[in-house]
N, C-alpha and C positions, 0 to 999 in steps of 0.2 A: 404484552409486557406492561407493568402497569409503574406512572411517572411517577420518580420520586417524590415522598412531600419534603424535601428541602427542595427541590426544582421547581415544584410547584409554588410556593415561599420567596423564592427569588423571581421568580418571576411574578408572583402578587407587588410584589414589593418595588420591582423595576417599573411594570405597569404601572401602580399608582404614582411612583413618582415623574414619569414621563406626561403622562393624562394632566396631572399635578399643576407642573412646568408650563404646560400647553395651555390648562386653563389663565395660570399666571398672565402669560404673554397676551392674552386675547382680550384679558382684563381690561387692558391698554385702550383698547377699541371702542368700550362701552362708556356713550358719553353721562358719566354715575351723577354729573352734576341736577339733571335734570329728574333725578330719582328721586321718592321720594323719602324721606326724614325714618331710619338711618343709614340706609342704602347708600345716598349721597357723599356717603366718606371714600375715600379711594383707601385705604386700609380693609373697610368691611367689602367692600368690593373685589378684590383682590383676594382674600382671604375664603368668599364664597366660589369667586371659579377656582379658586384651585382644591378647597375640599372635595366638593363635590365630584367632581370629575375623579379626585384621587377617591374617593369612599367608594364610587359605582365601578370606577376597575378595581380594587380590592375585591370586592364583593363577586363581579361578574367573570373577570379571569380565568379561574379556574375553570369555570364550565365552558369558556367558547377556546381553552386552548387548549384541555387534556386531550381531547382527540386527536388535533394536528400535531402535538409532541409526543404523545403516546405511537404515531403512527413513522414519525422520525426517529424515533430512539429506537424501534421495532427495525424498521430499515437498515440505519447504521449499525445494529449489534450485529443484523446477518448479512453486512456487505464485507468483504475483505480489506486485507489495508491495503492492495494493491488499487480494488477500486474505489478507496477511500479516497488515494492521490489523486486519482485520475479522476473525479469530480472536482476537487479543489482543481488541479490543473484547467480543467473546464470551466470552472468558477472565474479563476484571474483571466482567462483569455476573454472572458465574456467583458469581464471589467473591461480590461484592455481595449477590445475594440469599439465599446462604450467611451473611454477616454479620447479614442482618438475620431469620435462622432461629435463629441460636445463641443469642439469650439463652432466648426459649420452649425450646430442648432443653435449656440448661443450668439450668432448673428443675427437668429429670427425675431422676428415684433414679440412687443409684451404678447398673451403670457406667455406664448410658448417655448419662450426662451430661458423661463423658467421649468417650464413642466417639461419638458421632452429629455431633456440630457438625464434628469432622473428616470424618467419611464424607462428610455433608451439601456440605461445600466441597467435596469431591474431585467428586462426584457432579454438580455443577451446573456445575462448571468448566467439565468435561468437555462437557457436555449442551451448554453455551453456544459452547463451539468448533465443537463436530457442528454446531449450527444455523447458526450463523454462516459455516459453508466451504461449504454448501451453497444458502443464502438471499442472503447479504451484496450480490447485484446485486440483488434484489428489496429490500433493506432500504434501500439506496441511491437506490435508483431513487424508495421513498416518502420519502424527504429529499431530492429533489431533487438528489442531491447525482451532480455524472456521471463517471463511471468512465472513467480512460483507457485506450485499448484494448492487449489485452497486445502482446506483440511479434511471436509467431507471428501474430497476427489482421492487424497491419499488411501481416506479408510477404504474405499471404493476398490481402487486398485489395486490392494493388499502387497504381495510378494511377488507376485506374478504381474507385472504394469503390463507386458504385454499378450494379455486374457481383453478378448474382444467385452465392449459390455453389451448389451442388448436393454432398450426401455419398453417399460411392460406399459400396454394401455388400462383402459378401463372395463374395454368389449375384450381383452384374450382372457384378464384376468375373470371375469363376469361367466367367459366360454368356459372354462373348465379346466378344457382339453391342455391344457399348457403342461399339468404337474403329469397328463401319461405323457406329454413330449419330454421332458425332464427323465423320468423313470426309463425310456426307451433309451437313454444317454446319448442323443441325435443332437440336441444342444452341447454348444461349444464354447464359453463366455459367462459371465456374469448377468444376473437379470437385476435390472435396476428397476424399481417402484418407488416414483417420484413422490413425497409426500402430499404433494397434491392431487394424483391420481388415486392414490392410497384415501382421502377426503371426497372424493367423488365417490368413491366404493361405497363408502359409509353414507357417503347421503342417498345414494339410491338403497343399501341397506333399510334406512330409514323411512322410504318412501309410502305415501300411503296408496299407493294402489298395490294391491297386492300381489300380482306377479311379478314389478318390478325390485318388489322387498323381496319376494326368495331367490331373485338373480345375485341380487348385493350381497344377499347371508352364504348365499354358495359360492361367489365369489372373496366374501371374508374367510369362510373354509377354507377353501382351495389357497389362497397366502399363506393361512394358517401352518395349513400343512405342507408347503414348500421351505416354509422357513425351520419346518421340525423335521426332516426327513432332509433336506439338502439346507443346511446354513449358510454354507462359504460358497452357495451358486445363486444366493436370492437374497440381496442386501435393499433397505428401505433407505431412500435418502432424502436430507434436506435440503436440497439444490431447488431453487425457484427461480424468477424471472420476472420480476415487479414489473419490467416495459411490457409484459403482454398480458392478455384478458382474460379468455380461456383456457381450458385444459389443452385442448388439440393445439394450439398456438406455441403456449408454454412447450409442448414436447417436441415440435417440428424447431421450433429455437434450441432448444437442448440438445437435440439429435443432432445441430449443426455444428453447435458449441466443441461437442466433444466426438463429432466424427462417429456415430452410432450407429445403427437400424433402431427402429421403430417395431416394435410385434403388437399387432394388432388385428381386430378384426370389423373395423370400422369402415365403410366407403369410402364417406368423405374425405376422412385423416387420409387414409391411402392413396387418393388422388391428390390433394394439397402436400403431401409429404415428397410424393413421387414427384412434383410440378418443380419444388423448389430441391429436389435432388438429394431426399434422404431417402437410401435405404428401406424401404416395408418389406416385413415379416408377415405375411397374411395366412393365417392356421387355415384360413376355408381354401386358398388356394393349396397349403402344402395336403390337405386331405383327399382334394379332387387328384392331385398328379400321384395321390401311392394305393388311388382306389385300381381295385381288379382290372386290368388289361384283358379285355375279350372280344374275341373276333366272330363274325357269322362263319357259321358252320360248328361252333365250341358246343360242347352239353354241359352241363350244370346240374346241379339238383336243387329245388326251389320248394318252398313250402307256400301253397298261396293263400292268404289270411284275408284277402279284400276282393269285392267286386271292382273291373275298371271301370271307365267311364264309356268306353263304347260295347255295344250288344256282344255278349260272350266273351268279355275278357274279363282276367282273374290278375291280381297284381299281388307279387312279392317282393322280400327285400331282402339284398346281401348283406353279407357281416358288418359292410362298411357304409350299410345304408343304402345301396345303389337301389334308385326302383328299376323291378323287373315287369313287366307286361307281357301277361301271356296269353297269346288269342288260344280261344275253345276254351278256356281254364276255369270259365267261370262252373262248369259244374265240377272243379274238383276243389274246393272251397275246404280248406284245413285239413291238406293232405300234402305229403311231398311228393314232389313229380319232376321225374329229370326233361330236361326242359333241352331244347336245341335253340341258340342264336340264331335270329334272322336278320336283326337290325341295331346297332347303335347311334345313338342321338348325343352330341353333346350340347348341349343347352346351358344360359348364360346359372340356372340352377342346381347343374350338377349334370351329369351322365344318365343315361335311358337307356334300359335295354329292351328290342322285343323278342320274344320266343316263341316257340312253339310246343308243346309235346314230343317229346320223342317219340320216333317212327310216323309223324305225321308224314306224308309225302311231300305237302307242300311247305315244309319246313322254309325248306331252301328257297321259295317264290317269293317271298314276302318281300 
């Protein structure tokens, strides 16, 4: 958001005349008697520190504060007025107990009995807004006191308030597979794509290595087309969380904020989610528990496309990806062969199956 120029203007205008004032008073200090011929008047003395000071903040102003007020005015447009109060609230307590620190410091020696009761107020102000923008629904919540819900959370909620919502990562969106869990109608809930998730898409989009740019571009599809085939199941929002860093952060606070799961297909997020008690949706677990149930002794029919890794094995795969290993198979290489279970493996990778040939005798030994 970019600052006003009348904000910009009054604040040129405050700054010079504070710098201004300052130079004034300091004027006082400087013994001009000893200056030399015309310096030595206290009118041009006086009149130089305070231009100066007031010309070079006119001048310099602008550039060392539109960013820290560009970055306030961006804050406050997107906090609500609930946590608007509840920073001021946090604001005056921080005074407050700044006030009732000054007089114990103003018992201390020069100087600190000047410098500290100001640090002290700055210091607690401060502390009291940080806690306040990031507690103030828990501090509400122990006053009973209830918070209405902001405006993005209504659009969110639509007609239906009580529709579960679900937040979408970066790794389910990037996976694909989300729009055929969508189409199989097995989702139940609203999928919410944080706009800052929705900004990490686009920057791996962006990326220059190139297999990570066609993850992002099929991951921008695949929104794409959730949001053209299902609208009212896939809403993009502008809920953020200025107290945290990252993405994964941001969403393990959000998913707690609003009581969520998390869908994702991330490790890490999955273990740090799961630690602090949210909810994960993991698409690799929900694919490993709906792959084919097969027991030793079952037959199959298998087409085997690859050599294995050990002397005479031939490796296929089921519909759902499972690899299949079949000893002796390696001379029937690009043929289908009904195949009999010997073995299942589950591994932290996925499922394993071994096989045999049918009619081998020793099917069943393996």
């Amino acid at each position: 958001m970019r600052v006003p120029s009348s904000l910009i203007l009054f604040l040129r205008a405050a700054g010079s005349i504070l710098f201004a004032l300052t130079g004034w008073y300091v004027a006082d200090l400087i013994p001009y008697t000893d200056l030399p011929d015309p310096l030595n008047n206290t009118v041009v003395v006086h009149l130089t520190m305070a231009l100066v000071p007031g010309i070079v903040a006119f001048l310099l102003l602008p550039a060392l504060l539109s960013r820290p007020v560009n970055t306030f005015i961006d804050q406050v447009s997107r906090a609500s007025g609930v946590q608007i109060i509840a920073d001021f609230m946090g604001f005056a307590t921080g005074l407050l107990i700044a006030a009732l620190l000054a007089f114990p410091l103003a018992l201390l020696p020069d100087p600190f009995r000047q410098v500290l009761p100001l640090l002290c107020a700055v210091v607690f102000a401060y502390i009291g807004v940080v806690v306040m923008n990031v507690r103030y629904r828990e501090f509400f919540t122990i006053l009973n006191i209830r918070i209405p819900g902001n405006r993005h959370d209504e659009i969110e909620a639509g007609s239906a308030a009580s529709d579960e919502r679900i937040l979408l990562d970066t790794s389910a969106i990037i996976d694909g597979r989300i729009a055929d869990i969508i189409a199989t109608g097995f989702v139940r809930g609203r999928l919410i794509v944080p706009r800052f998730v929705l900004s990490e898409v686009q920057r791996v989009a962006d990326s220059s290595d190139a297999l990570r740019r066609g993850r992002g571009r099929r991951g921008l599809e695949v929104l794409k087309r959730m949001r053209r085939e299902w609208p009212d199941m896939v809403t993009i929002s502008d809920a953020d969380l200025n107290s945290a860093r990252d993405v994964d952060e941001k969403l393990v606070l959000l998913a707690k904020q609003w009581k969520c799961p998390v869908m994702t297909n991330d490790f890490n997020l999955n273990k740090v989610a799961t630690l602090q008690g949210v909810t994960v949706l993991n698409i690799n677990e929900l694919a490993n528990a709906v792959k084919s149930v097969l027991l030793p002794g079952e037959s199959l029919a298998i087409r085997i496309i690859q050599e294995g890794k050990e002397a005479g094995q031939g490796v296929g795969y089921l519909d759902d990806g499972t690899m299949v290993v079949v000893e002796d198979g390696r001379d029937r290489l690009n043929e289908n062969v009904n195949v009999t279970v010997t073995k299942v493996l589950q591994t932290a990778a996925g499922r394993m199956i071994f096989a045999r040939p049918a009619g081998d005798q020793s099917a069943m030994n393996g």
